[in-house]
C-alpha positions in Angstrom: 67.4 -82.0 67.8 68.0 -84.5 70.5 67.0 -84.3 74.1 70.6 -83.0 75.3 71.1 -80.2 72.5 66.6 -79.0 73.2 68.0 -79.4 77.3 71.6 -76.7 76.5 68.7 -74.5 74.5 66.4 -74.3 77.7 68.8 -73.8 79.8 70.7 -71.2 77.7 66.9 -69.2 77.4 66.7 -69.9 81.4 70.0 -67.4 81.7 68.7 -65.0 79.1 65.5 -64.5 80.8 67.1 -64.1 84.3 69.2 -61.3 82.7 66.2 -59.6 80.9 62.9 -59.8 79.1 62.7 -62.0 76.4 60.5 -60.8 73.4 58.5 -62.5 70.7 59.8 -61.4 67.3 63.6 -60.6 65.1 65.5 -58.1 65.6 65.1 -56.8 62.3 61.2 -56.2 62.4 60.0 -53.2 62.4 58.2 -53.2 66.2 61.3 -53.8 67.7 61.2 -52.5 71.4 64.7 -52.5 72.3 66.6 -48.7 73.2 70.2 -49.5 72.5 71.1 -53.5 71.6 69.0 -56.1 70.3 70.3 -59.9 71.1 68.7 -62.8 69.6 67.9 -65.8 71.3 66.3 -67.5 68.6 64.9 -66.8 65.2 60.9 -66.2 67.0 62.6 -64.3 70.3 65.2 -61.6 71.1 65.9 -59.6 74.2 67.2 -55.7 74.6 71.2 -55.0 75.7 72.6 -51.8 76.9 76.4 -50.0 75.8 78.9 -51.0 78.2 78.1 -47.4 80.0 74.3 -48.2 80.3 73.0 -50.4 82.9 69.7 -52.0 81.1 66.2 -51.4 83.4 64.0 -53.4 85.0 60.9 -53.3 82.1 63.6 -54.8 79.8 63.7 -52.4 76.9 65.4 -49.4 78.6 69.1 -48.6 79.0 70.4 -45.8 81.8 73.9 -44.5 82.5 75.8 -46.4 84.8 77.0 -44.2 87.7 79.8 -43.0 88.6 82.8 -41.1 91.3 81.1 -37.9 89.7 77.5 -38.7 91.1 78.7 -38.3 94.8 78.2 -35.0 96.1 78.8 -34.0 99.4 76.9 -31.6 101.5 77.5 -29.6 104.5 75.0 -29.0 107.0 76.9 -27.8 110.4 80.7 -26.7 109.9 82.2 -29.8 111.7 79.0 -32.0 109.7 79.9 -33.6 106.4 77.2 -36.0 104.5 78.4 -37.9 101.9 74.8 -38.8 98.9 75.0 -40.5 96.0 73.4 -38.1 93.7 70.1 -39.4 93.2 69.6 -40.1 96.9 67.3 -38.3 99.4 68.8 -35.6 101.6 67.2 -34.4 104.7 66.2 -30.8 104.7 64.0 -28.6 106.8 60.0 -29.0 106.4 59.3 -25.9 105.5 61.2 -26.2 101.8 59.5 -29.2 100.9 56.6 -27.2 101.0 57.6 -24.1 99.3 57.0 -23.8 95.3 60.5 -23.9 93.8 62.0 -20.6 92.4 63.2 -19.8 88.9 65.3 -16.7 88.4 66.3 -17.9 84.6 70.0 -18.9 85.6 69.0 -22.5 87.8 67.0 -25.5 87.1 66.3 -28.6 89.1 66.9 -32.1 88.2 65.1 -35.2 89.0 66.0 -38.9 88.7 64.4 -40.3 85.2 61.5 -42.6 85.5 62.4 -46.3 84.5 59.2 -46.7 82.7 59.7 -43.0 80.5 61.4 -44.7 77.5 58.3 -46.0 75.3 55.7 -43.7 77.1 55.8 -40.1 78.9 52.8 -38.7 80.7 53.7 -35.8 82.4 51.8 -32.9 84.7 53.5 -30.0 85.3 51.9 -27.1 87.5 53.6 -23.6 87.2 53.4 -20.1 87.8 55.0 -17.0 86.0 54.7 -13.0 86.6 56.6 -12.7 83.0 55.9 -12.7 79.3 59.3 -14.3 78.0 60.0 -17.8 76.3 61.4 -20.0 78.7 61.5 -23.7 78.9 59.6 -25.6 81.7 60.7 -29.1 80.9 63.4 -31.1 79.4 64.5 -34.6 79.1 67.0 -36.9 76.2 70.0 -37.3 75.2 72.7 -34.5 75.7 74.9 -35.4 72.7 72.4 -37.4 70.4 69.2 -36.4 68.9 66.2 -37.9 71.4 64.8 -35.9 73.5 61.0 -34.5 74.7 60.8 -30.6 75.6 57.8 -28.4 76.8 58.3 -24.9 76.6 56.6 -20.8 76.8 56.9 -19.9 73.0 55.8 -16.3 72.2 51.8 -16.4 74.1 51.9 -20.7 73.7 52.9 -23.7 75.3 55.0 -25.8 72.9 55.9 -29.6 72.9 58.5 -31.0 71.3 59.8 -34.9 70.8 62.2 -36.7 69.0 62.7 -40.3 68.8 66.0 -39.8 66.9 64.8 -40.0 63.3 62.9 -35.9 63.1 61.2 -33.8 65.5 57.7 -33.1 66.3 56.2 -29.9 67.2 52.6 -28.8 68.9 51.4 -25.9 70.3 48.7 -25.0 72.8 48.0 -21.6 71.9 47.6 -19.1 74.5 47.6 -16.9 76.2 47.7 -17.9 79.8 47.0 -15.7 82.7 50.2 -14.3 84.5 50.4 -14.5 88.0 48.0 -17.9 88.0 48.5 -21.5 88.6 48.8 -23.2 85.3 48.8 -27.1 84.7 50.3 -28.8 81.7 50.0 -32.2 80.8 52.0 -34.1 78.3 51.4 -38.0 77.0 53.5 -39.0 74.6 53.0 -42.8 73.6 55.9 -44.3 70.9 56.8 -41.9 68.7 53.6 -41.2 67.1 51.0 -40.4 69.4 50.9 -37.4 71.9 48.3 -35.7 73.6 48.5 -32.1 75.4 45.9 -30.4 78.0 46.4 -26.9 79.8 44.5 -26.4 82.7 40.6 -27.0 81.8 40.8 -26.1 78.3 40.6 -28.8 75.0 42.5 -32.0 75.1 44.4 -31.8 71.6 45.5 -34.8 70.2 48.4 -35.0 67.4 49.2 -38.6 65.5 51.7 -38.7 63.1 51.7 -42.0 60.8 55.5 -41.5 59.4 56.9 -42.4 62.6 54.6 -45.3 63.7 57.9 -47.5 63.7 60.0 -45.7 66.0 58.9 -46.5 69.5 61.0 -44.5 72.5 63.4 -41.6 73.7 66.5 -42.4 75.3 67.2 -39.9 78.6 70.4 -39.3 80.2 71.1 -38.1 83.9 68.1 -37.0 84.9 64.8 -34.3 84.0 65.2 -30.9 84.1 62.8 -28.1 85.4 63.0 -24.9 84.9 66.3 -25.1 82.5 68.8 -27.3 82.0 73.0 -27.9 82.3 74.8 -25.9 79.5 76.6 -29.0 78.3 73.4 -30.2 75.9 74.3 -30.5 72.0 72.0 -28.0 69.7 69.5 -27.2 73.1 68.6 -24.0 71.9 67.0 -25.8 68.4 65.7 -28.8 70.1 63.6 -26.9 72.5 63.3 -23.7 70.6 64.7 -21.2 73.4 67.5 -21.1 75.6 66.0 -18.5 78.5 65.5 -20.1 81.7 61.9 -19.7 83.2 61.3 -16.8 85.8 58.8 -17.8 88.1 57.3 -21.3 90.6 57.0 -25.0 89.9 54.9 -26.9 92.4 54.3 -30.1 90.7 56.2 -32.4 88.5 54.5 -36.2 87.9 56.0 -38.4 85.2 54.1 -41.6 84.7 52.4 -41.4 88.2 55.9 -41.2 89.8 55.2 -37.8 92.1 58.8 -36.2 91.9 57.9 -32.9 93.0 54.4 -31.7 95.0 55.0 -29.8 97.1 51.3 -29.2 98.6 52.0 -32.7 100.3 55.9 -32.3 101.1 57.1 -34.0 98.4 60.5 -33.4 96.7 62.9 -35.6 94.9 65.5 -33.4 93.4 68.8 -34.4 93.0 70.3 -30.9 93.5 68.5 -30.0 96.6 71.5 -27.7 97.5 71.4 -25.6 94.7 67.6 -25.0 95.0 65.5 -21.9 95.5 62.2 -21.3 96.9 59.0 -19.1 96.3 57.2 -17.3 99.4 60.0 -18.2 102.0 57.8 -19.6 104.8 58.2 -17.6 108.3 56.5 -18.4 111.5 53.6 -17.0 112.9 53.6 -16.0 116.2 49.9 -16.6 117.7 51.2 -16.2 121.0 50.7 -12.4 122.2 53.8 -10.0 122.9 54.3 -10.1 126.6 52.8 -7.8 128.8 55.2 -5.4 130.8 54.6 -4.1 133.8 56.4 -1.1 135.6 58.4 -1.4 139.2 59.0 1.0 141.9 62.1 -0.1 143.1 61.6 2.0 146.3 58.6 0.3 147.5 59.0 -3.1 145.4 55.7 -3.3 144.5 53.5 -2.1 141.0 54.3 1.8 140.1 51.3 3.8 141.3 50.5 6.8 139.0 49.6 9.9 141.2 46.1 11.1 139.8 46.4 15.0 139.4 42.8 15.9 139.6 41.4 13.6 142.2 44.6 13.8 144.3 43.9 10.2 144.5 46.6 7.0 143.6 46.4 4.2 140.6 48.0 1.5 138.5 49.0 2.6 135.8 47.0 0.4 132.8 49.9 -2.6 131.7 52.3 -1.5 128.4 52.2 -4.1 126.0 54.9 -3.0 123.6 58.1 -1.0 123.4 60.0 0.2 120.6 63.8 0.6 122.2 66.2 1.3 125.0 65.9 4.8 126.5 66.0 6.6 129.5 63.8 9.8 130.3 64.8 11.7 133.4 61.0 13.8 134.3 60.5 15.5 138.0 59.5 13.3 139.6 61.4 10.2 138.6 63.6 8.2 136.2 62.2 6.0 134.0 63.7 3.0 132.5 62.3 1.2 129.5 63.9 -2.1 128.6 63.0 -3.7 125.7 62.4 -7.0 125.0 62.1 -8.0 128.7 58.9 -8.5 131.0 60.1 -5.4 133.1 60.0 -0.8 133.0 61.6 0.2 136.0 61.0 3.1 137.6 63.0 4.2 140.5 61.6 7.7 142.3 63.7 10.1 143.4 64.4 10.3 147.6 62.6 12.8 149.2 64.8 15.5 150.9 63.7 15.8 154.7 
């Protein structure tokens, strides 16, 4: 090869590697890395492609959908307010959700925006909380009309974990049962297609490997991760994840390869569909400040109601009211009493004495 052709090759591998990652190995071996499209650059190196639909990530190897006119939403906030998102952006909303546990009533879920670095490896923590024995899934992420996808679900008294890499799925349970009514935290790593690891609160770290699909490396995941349930529109869902029942109960937590997506402890929530979201133990403010105190007028003398003290003969202030219950007027003897409520004020005007 002369020193023009060896110069075109340099340069050609110059472009490749500006567009992506370029790996040593064929496209034929058995490691390959690549999600979607395998291009080779030479017969020792190759880099990954996408579909024409996928955008390929930053590590290289991973492909996501391009977005679209359907990803904007638009919210309204005030009725002359419109706020136009893209779908995975962050919307503004008052404090006090981001710090509620999100609610599950079996017919919502909430999505978040998909991790670029989930395709070859998925560690995930989940932390929730159910009142109900019922299956239910917790936590789903793939494809919606091909076979990959990674599922954790409430099987019967068990936590199950699912994953398919598009060539047969794996199953493992974490057998129960778990405490209703408690804080309970799942995680989930799941390394290539062969390796996965599952813990549940304090208990055993169990530990699957299974050599048959040593060659197959990652799970492809479209739109987003789901919470809680997931959209209707997903091929065979009911088999992949082995229920179809939303969950009934809170989420706090959601981590996916260190990428804190929901916590809401420390105000911190990513989902996509912010406006569809419900929210466990509404928060309401406290009112430290005491009621105020209310004190009682004579309106014929402008100055503090005196009480006439029956025994003694003798005159005093009446002791302050600090609450009333509603509006009402009371005609006695010897005067008309006025209660307002929610002022600072009774007034009580006496009667005029006949001369």
């Amino acid at each position: 090869m002369g020193p023009g052709s060896l110069l075109v090759v340099l340069l050609f591998l110059l472009v490749r590697v500006v567009n992506g990652i370029v790996f040593q190995g064929s496209c034929s071996d058995n490691t390959l890395l690549c999600e979607q499209l395998c291009v080779t650059l030479s017969p020792e190196t190759y880099e990954c492609g996408c579909w024409n639909d996928h955008v390929l990530l930053s590590n290289g190897i991973s492909c996501k959908v391009v977005a679209t006119e359907q990803d904007v939403t638009v919210t309204t906030t005030e009725p002359n307010a419109v706020t136009t998102r893209l779908k995975r952006d962050r919307t503004i909303w008052p404090k006090e959700k981001d710090t509620a546990p999100l609610s599950f009533t079996g017919n919502n879920y909430a999505e978040f925006p998909v991790p670029a670095t989930s395709y070859l490896e998925t560690n995930i923590t989940l932390e929730f909380r159910t009142s109900e024995k019922r299956d239910a899934i917790l936590f789903f992420a793939g494809q919606f009309n091909a076979d990959d996808y990674i599922s954790i679900a409430i099987i019967g008294p068990n936590i199950i974990l699912r994953h398919d890499c598009g060539e047969g799925a794996i199953e493992d349970m974490y057998r129960g049962p778990f405490a209703l009514n408690e804080w309970h935290s799942v995680t989930v790593w799941r390394k290539f297609c062969d390796r996965t690891e599952m813990k549940v609160d304090t208990r055993p770290l169990m530990v699957d490997l299974t050599e048959q699909f040593r060659f197959y490396k990652g799970i492809s995941m479209d739109e987003g991760v789901f919470v809680g349930g997931a959209p209707p529109h997903i091929d065979a869902f009911e088999s992949k994840v082995g229920t179809a029942n939303g969950f009934h109960g809170c989420i706090r937590k959601l981590i996916i390869n260190n990428d804190v997506l929901l916590d809401t402890e420390n105000e911190v929530n990513t989902a996509v569909n912010l406006q569809d979201l419900e929210y466990c133990n509404p928060i309401t403010q406290t009112q430290s400040a005491p009621l105020p105190k209310i004190r009682e007028i004579d309106l014929s003398t402008g100055r503090l109601y005196k009480h006439a003290e029956i025994n003694s003969g003798k005159a005093h202030a009446e002791p302050e009211i600090t609450t009333t219950t509603k509006l009402a007027t009371t005609t006695t003897s010897s005067a008309a009493v006025t209660k307002y409520q929610g002022g600072s004020l009774i007034i009580k005007k006496s009667k005029p004495t006949k001369h």
